[in-house]
N, C-alpha and C positions, 0 to 999 in steps of 0.2 A: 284706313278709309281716307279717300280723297274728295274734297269734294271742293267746286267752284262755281260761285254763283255766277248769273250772269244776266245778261239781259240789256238793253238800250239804254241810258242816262235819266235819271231820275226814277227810279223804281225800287228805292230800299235794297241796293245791292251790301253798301259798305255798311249801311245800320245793321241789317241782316248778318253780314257776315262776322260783325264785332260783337253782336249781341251771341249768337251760335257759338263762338270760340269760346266764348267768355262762359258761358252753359256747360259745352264739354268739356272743357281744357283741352281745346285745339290747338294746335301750332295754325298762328293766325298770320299771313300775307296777306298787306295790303295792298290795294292797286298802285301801282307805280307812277301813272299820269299822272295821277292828283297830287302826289311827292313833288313829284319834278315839277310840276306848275304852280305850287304854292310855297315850295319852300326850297329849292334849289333855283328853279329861274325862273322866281314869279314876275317877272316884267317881260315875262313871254307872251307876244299875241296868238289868241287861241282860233280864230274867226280871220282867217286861215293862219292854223301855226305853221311856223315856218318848216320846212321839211328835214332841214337838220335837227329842230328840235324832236319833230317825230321821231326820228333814227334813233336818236339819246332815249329818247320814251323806249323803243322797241327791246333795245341793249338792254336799259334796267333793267326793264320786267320779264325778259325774258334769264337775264341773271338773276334776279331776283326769285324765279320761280324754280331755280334750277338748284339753286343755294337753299331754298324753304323745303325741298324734300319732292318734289312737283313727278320727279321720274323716279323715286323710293316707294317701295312697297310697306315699308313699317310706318308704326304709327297711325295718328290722325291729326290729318291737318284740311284747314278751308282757307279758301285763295276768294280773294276779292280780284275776280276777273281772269284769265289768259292769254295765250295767245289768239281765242276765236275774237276777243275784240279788238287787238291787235287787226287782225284779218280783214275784218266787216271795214275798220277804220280806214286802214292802207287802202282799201278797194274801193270805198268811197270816199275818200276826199284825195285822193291820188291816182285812181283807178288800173290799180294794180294788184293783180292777183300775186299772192305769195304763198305758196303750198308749203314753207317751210314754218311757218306758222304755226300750222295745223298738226304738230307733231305732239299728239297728246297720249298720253298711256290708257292704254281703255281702261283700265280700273277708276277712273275721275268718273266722277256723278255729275252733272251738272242739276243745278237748280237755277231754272231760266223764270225770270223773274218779268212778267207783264209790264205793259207800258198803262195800265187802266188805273192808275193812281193820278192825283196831284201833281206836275211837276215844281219842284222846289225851284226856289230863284238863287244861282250861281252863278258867279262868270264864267267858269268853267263850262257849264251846260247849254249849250250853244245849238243843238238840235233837238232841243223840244217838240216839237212842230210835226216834227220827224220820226217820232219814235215810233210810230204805229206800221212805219213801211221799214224801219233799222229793223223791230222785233221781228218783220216780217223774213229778212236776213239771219238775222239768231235762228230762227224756226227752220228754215230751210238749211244752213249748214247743219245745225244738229239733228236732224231729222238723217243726213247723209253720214254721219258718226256711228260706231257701234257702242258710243256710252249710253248708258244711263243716266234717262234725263227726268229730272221731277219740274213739272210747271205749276207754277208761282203765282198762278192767275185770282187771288182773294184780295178783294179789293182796298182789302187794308194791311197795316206793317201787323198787327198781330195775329191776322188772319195766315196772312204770309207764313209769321214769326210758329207758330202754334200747326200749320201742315210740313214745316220745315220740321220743326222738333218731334212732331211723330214718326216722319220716316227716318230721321236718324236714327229713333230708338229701336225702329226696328232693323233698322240696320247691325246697329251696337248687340240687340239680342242677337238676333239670327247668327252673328259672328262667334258668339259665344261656344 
């Protein structure tokens, strides 16, 4: 089972996804941007980053998810994020479409994660404001995918956290 949350910037992606791995013994990947900008080039401007930084962001995470098991069928593993935020990103704040992006194995689940939460305060999180026409983005590409998507729309992390862990379980039975 594969599964990658996802959704706009501040909506309990990486809490989720750390809390989830840590529950099943997932093989856990984390989002790549947030690596890169706080601990490999955190004196990078994010409001607008620079465009070679994005390219570096894109390379990681996309080695990053290729190396975590991202196009393996064994196993279980949750990804903090893809290539669809990749996508969303590239397109809006570069506006450039990149279908190479979008090369995802249909066995990924998504769990799209609402923008109807709190946003937390980070330098990082630079589109708050915005997250309500970003998710609108999430919505629309995955809706054109043949994954399976679970929406994440309870207005709280445990609300979240508690319709995420029932359909894993029954993912985890039904595999059985």
């Amino acid at each position: 089972m594969k599964i990658v949350v996802t959704g706009a910037e501040s909506t309990y992606k990486s809490t989720l996804t750390k809390m989830l791995a840590t529950k099943y013994s997932f093989v856990h990947t984390s989002e790549y941007a947030r690596e890169y900008l706080e601990e490999i080039a955190p004196n990078t401007p994010v409001d607008p980053i620079p465009r070679a930084d994005y390219d570096r962001i894109e390379q990681g995470q996309l080695q990053l998810q290729k190396s975590q098991g991202y196009f393996h069928t064994n196993g279980h593993r949750i990804f903090d994020t893809d290539g669809i935020t990749l996508y969303i990103w590239k397109a809006d704040k570069y506006g450039e479409i990149d279908t190479e992006l979008l090369d995802i194995p249909e066995d990924v689940i998504y769990f799209l994660c609402y923008p109807n939460v709190p946003a937390g305060k980070d330098r990082l999180r630079i589109d708050s404001e915005r997250r309500a026409k970003l998710h609108r983005e999430y919505l629309d590409l995955l809706n054109s995918l043949p994954n399976n998507v679970l929406h994440l729309d309870q207005p709280t992390l445990e609300g979240r956290l508690a319709c995420a862990r029932k359909t894993i379980e029954e993912l985890l039975n039904n595999a059985v």
